[in-house]
C-alpha positions as CSV (number, residue, x, y, z in Angstrom):
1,X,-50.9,-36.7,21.5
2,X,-53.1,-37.5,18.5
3,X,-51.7,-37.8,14.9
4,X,-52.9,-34.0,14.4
5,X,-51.0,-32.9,17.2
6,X,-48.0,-34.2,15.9
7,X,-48.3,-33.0,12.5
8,X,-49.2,-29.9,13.8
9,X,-45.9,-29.8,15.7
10,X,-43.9,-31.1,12.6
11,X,-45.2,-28.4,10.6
12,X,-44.5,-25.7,13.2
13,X,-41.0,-26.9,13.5
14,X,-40.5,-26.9,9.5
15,X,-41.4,-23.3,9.5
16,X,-39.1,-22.5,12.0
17,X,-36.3,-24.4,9.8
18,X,-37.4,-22.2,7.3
19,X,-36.9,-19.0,8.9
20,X,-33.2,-20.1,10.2
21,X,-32.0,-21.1,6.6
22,X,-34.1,-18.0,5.3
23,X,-31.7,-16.0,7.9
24,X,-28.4,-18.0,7.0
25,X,-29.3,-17.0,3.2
26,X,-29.5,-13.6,3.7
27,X,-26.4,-13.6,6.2
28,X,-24.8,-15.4,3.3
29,X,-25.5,-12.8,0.7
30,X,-24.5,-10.2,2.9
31,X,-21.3,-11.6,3.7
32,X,-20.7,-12.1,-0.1
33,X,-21.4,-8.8,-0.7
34,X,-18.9,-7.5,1.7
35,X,-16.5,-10.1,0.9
36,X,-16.3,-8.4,-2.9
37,X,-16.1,-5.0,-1.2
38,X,-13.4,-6.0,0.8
39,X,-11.5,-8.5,-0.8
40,X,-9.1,-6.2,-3.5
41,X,-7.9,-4.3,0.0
42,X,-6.9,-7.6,1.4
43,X,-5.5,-8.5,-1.3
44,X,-3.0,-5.3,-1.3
45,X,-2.6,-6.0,2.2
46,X,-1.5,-9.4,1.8
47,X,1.0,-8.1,-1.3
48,X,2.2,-5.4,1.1
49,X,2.9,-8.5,3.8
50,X,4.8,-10.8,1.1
51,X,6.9,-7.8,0.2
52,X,7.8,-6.8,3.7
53,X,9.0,-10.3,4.1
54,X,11.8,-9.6,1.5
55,X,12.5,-6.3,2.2
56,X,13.1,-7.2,5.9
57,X,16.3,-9.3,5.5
58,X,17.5,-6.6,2.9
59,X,17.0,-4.1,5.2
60,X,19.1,-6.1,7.8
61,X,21.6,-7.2,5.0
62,X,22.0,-3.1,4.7
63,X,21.4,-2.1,8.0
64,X,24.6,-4.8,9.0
65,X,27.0,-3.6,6.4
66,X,26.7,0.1,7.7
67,X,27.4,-1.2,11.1
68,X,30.5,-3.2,9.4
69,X,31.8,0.4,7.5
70,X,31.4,2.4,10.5
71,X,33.3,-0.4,12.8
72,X,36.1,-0.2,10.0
73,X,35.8,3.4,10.0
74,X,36.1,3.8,13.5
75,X,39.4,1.1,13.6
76,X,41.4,2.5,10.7
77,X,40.5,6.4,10.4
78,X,41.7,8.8,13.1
């Protein structure tokens, strides 16, 4: 191969860079763009999740002191 034939295939290969970065750049954007769409729902979601993991236990808390009344009930009322 001469010198030309190597620059050549430098050159060729730099463009071809260019488009991939060119494509990651507008991917990027995109996925910026979608992120700022998106992001307040997640957010909510994520709230939702972090309440959930109180109300679960106070749920159970409440759920097991019915159980207890109704036991009692069921022992001392007849």
């Amino acid at each position: 191969m001469t010198d030309h034939d190597l620059i050549q295939n430098l050159h060729r290969r730099m463009d071809s860079q260019d488009k991939m970065l060119l494509e990651i750049r507008d991917t990027m954007t995109a996925h910026i763009a979608t992120a700022k769409e998106v992001k307040p729902a997640i957010d909510e979601l994520v709230a939702l999740w972090k309440g959930s993991k109180i109300l679960i236990p106070l749920l159970a808390s409440a759920a097991a002191m019915v159980w207890a009344v109704f036991a009692w009930a069921k022992d001392h009322v007849k």
